[in-house]
C-alpha positions in Angstrom: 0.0 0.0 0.0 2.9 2.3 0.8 4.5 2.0 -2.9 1.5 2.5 -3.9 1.0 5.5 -2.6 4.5 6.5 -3.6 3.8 5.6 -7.3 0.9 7.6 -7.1 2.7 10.6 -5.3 5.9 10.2 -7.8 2.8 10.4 -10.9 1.4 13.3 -9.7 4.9 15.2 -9.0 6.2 14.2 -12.3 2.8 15.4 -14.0 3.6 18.5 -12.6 6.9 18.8 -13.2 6.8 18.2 -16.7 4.3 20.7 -17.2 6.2 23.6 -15.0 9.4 22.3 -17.8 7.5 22.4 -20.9 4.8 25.5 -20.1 7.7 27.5 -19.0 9.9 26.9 -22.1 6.2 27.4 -23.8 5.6 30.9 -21.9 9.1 32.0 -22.6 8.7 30.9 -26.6 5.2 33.1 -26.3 6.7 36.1 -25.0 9.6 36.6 -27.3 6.8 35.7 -30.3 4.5 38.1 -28.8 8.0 40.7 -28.2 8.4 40.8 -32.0 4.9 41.0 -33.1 4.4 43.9 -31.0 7.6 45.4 -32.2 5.5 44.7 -35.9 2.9 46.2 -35.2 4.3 49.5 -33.5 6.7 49.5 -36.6 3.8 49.6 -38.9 1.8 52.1 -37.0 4.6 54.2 -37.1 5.4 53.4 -40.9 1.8 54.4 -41.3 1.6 57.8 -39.5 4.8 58.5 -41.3 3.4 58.3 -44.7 0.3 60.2 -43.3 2.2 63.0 -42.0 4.8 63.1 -45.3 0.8 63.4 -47.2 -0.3 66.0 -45.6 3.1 68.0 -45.9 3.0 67.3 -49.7 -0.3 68.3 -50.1 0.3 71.5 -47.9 3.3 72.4 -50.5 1.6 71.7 -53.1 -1.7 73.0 -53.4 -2.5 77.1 -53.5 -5.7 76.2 -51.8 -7.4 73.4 -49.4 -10.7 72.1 -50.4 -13.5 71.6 -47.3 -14.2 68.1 -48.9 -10.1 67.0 -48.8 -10.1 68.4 -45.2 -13.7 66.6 -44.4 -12.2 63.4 -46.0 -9.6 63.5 -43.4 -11.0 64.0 -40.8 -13.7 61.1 -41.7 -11.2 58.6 -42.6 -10.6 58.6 -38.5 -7.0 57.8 -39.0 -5.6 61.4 -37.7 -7.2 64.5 -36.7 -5.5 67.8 -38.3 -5.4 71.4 -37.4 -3.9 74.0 -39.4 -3.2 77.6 -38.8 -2.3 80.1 -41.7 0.7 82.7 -40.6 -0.3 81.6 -37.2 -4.2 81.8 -37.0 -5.9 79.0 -36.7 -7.9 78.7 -40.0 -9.4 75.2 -39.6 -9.4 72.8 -36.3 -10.7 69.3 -36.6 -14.4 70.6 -36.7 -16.4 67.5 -36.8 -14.5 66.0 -34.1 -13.7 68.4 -32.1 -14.0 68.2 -28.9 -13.0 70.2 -25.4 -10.4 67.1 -24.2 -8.7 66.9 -27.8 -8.9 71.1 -27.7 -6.8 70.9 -24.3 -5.1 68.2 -26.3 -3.8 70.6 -29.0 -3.0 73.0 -26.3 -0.2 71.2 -24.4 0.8 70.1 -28.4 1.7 73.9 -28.7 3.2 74.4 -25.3 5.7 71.3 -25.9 6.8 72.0 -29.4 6.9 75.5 -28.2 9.6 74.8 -24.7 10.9 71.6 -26.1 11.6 72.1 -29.7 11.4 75.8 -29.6 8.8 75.6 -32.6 5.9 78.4 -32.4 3.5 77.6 -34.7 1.2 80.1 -34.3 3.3 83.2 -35.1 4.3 83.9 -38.4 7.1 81.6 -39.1 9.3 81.3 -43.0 11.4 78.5 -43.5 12.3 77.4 -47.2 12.3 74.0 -45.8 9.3 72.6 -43.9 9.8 72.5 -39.9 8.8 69.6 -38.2 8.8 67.6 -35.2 7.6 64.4 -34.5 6.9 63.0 -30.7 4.1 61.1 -28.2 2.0 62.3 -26.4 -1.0 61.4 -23.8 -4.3 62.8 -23.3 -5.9 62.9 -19.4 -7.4 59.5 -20.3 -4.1 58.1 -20.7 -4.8 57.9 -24.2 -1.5 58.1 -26.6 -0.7 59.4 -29.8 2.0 60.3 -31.9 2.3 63.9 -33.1 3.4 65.8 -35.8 3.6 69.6 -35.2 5.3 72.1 -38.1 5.2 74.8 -40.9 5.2 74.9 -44.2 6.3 77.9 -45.7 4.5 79.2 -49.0 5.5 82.3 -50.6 4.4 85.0 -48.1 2.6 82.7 -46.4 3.3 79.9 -43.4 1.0 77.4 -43.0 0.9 75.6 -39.6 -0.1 72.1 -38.8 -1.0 69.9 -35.9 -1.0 66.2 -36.7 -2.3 63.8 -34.0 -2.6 60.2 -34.4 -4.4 58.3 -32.2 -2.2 55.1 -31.3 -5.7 53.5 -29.9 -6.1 51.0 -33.0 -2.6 50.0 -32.2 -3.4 49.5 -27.9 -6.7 47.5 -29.2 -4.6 45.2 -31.7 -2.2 44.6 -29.0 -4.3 44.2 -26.2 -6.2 41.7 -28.2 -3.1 39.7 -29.5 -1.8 39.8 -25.7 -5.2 38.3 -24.7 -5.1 35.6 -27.5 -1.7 34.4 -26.6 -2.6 34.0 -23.0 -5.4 31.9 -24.1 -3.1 30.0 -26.2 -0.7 29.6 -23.4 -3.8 28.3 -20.9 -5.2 25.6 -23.4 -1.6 24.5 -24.1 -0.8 24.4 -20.5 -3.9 22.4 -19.8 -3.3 20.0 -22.6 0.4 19.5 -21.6 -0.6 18.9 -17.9 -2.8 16.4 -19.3 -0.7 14.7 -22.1 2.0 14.6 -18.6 -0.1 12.8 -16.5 -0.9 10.0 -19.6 2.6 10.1 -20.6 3.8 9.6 -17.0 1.4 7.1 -16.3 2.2 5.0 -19.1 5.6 5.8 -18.0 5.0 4.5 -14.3 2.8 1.6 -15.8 6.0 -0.8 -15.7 7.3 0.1 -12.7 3.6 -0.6 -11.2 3.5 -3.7 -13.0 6.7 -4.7 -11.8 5.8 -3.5 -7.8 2.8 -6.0 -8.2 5.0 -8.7 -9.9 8.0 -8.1 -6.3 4.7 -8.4 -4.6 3.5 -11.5 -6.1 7.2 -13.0 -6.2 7.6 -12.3 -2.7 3.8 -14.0 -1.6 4.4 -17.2 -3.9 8.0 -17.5 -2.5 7.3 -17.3 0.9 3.8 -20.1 0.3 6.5 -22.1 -1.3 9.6 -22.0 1.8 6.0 -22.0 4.1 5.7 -25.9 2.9 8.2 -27.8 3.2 9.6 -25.4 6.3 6.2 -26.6 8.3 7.3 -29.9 7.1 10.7 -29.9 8.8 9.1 -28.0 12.4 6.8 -30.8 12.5 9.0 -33.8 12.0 11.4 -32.1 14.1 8.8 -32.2 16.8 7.8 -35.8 15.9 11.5 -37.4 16.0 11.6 -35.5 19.8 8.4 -37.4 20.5 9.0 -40.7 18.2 9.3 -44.4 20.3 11.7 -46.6 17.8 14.9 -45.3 16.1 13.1 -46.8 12.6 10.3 -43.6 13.7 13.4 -40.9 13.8 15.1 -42.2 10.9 11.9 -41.8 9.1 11.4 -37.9 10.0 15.1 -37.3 10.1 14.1 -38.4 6.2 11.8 -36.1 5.5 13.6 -32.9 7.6 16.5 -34.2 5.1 14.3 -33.9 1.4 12.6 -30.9 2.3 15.4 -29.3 3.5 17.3 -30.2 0.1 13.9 -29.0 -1.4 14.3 -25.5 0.3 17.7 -25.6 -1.1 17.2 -26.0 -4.2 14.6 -23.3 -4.3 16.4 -21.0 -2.4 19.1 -21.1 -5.1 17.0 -20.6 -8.4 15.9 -17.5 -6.0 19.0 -16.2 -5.8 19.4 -17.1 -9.7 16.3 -15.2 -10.7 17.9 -12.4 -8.1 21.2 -11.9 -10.7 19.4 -12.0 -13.6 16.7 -9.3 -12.3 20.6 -7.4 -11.4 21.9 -8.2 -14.9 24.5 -10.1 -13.1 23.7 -13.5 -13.8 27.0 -15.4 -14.1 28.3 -16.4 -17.4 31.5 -18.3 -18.1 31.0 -18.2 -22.5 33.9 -20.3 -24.0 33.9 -22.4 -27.3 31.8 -25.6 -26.8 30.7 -28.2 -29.2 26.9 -28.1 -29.4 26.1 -31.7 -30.2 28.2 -33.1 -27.2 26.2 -31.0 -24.5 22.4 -32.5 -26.1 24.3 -35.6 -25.9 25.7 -35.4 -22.5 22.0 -34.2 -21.6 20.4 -37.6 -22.9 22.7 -40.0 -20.9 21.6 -37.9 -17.8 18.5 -38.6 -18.0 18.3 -42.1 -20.0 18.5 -44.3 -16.6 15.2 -42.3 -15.3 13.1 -42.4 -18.3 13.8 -46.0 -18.7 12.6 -46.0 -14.8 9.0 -44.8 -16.2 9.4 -47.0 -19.6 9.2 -43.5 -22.1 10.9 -44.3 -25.2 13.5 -41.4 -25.0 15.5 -41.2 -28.4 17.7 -38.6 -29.5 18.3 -36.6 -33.3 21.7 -35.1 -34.3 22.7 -33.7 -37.2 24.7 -36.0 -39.8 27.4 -33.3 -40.7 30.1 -32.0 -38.6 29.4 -28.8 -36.5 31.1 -26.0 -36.0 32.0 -24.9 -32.1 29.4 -22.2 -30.5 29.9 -20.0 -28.0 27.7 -20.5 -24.6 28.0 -21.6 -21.3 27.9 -25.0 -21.5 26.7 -25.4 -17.7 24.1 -22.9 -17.7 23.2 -25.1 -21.3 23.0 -28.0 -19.6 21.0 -26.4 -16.4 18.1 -25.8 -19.6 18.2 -28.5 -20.7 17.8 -30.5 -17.4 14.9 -28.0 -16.8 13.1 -28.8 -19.9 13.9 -32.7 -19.6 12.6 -32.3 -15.9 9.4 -31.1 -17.2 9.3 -33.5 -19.5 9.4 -36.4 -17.5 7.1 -35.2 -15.1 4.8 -34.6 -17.4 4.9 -37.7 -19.8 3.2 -41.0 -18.7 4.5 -44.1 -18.6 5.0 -45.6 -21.5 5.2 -42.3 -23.2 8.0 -41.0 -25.3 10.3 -37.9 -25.2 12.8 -37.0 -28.1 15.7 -34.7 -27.7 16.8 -33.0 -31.2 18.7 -30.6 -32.1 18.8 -28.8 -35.7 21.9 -26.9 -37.5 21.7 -24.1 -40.2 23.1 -21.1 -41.5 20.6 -18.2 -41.7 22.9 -15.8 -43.7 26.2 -15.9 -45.0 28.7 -13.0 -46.4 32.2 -12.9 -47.0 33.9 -12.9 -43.9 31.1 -14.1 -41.6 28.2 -16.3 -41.4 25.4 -16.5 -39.2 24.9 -20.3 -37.3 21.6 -20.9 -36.0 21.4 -23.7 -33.2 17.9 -25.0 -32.3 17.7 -27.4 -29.7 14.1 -29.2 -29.1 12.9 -31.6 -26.2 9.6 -32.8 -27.1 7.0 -35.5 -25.2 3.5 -37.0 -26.0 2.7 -36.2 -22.6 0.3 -33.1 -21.3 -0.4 -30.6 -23.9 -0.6 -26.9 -23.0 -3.6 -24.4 -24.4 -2.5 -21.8 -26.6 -4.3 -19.4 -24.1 -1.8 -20.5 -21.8 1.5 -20.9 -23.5 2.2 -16.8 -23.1 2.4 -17.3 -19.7 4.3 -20.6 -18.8 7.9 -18.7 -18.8 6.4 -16.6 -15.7 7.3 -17.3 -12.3 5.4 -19.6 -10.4 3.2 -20.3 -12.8 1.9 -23.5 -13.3 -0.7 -24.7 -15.6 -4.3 -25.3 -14.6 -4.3 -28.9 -16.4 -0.2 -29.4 -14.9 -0.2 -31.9 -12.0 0.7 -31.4 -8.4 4.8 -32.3 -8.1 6.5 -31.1 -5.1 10.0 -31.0 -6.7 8.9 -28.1 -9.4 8.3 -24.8 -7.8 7.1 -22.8 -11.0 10.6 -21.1 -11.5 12.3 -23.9 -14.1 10.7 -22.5 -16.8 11.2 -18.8 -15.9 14.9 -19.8 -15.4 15.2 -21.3 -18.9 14.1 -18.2 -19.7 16.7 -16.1 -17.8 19.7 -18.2 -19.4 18.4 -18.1 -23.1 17.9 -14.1 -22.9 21.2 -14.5 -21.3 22.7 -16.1 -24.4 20.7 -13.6 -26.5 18.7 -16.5 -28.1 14.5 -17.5 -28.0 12.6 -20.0 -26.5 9.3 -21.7 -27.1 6.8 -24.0 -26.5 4.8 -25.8 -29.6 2.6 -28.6 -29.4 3.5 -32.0 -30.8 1.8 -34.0 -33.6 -0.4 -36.1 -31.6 -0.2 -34.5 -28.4 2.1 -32.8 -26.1 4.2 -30.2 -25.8 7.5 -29.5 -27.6 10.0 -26.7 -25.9 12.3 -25.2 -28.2 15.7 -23.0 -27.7 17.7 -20.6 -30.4 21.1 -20.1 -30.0 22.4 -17.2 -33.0 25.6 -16.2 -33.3 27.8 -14.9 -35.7 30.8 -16.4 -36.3 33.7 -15.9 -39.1 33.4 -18.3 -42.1 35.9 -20.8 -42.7 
């Protein structure tokens, strides 16, 4: 329940996490996009009340008169608001717009062209040049603008102008952009946290998988030490209480097999243990493949002839060449699989040991040698709903039956030391009935 809670802590602080990583890096990505579209769009406003203001100069140089329907035009477009005076009396303010705020407006235009760039525009004022300035300025609403004030000389004549452009269109555009990315920003932010907490739970799904697989070792190992230890308390007790030596000798017995029992389970324990580590240990050397299926079979001939199974063995007719394995840990699978299958088989039954040779692909300096090995029986077949699962630990299968000298771990272990040897493993059924196990052993090796 605690690692549980742990997992589920570690999920939720990873979510997080991830999200703080990626919406940051997205927030920082946003401003600096948002930086230059701003920088855009106050570059085109400006552009644009450039060209506005360089319009209305030209047109004040160049006409001898200005028409009520140019000036109306202007003022209608809504992009500026223009007031000019003629030798320094105002002829024309913005007179369908106008209004007391922009008036006071225009005021403090006058006063700072006036103090800061000593420009007077309404006195009479030659220049052969026109005389402008251009600068920002705000209103009492904290409304800005930018400003062109100046004269344009024309004969005996200076025409004066006030320009203001109202930089409200470009507060508006930003404001609206600003509000857009930080809606981007949320929605991306809440999608992230979400695609965080499904990528860190699939993440986590192994290591949950694996808590519940430590958790299920740990139960079936202890109901497997639980049996035969009870066994050895309670013929200890009985050999204290027994009433012939014959009695003692016959617990002593039993304390004797079940302690080599727990043995022997203790130590594929340990076995699963290194290979969980990646520390399982390997001696590889050159061995001769044919030798160790052989050496396998006359281990086991005396005890299948015990239970009358035909056991036979297949080699191949042609000379093979040397592979590299560990030729213990070979022969450790292939007592496991020939312990299965004479527990397994009936009497009278048969088992067949084979083993098949070829080359899968060949070039010019190497070829690749493919070893299968296969230990097959007419004994107890396995369903193909079940055969994904019989490499597990302690797993046994439902038609498999009850033998105290397999614990559920051979398999797993024969598992262990082909992945060990980088090879597969298998179970197919036999023709007829049973089961056939089958081992890979690829390696490439230089051509001779």
């Amino acid at each position: 329940m605690k690692d549980q809670t742990i997992i589920k802590k570690l999920h939720v602080q990873l979510s997080f996490f991830l999200t703080a990583v990626t919406g940051t890096i997205l927030i920082i990505l946003t401003l600096f996009c948002l930086f230059i579209s701003e920088s855009g769009i106050r570059k085109n406003t400006l552009y644009s009340f450039r060209n506005e203001r360089d319009s209305v100069i030209t047109h004040l140089q160049t006409q001898t008169s200005f028409s009520l329907q140019w000036i109306n035009q202007v003022q209608e477009n809504n992009r500026f608001y223009l007031y000019l005076y003629d030798n320094g009396m105002p002829i024309l303010s913005a007179r369908l717009y106008s209004t007391q705020k922009r008036d006071e407006l225009v005021s403090n235009v006058l006063a700072y062209a006036k103090s800061k760039h000593q420009l007077d525009i309404t006195k009479s004022y030659f220049s052969i040049l026109p005389v402008y300035h251009d600068f920002t300025i705000t209103d009492t609403d904290k409304s800005a603008y930018f400003v062109s004030a100046g004269v344009v000389s024309k004969e005996a004549n200076a025409l004066g102008y006030v320009l203001l452009y109202p930089l409200d269109r470009q507060s508006r555009q930003i404001l609206s952009q600003r509000i857009l990315f930080a809606g981007i920003d949320v929605i991306a932010v809440f999608l992230l946290f979400l695609f965080s907490r499904i990528f860190i739970q699939r993440m986590l799904r192994p290591l949950e998988e694996n808590r519940k697989n430590q958790i299920h070792f740990t139960a079936s190992a202890s109901h497997e030490l639980r049996a035969p230890l009870a066994v050895i308390l309670s013929s200890a007790e009985a050999v204290r209480k027994a009433d012939t030596q014959q009695e003692q000798l016959h617990f002593l017995r039993l304390i004797r097999s079940e302690g080599v029992r727990m043995q022997r389970l203790i130590a594929d324990l340990l076995l699963l243990t290194h290979s969980d580590s990646g520390k399982l240990p390997m001696h590889i050397a050159d061995c001769q493949p044919d030798l160790l299926l052989i050496d396998a079979y006359e281990k086991y001939e005396l005890a299948a002839a015990d239970k009358q199974i035909a056991f036979s063995i297949r080699l191949p007719e042609e000379d093979l060449p040397a592979c590299r394995a560990d030729a213990e840990r070979i022969q450790q699978l292939l007592s496991i699989l020939l312990d299965n299958a004479l527990s397994y088989t009936p009497n009278g039954g048969a088992i067949r040991l084979s083993l098949n040779y070829t080359v899968l692909a060949a070039k010019k300096f190497s070829a690749l040698h493919c070893y299968e090995y296969r230990v097959a029986d007419n004994g107890v077949s396995i369903p193909d709903s079940q055969k994904e699962f019989i490499f597990d630990r302690f797993y046994r299968a439902q038609n498999s039956h009850t033998d105290k000298k397999h614990f559920g771990l051979g398999l797993c272990i024969a598992r262990e030391i082909v992945n060990a040897h980088h090879g597969k493993i298998w179970v197919e059924d036999t023709p007829g009935g049973g089961a056939c196990f089958c081992f890979q052993l690829i390696q490439n090796q230089d051509s001779s």
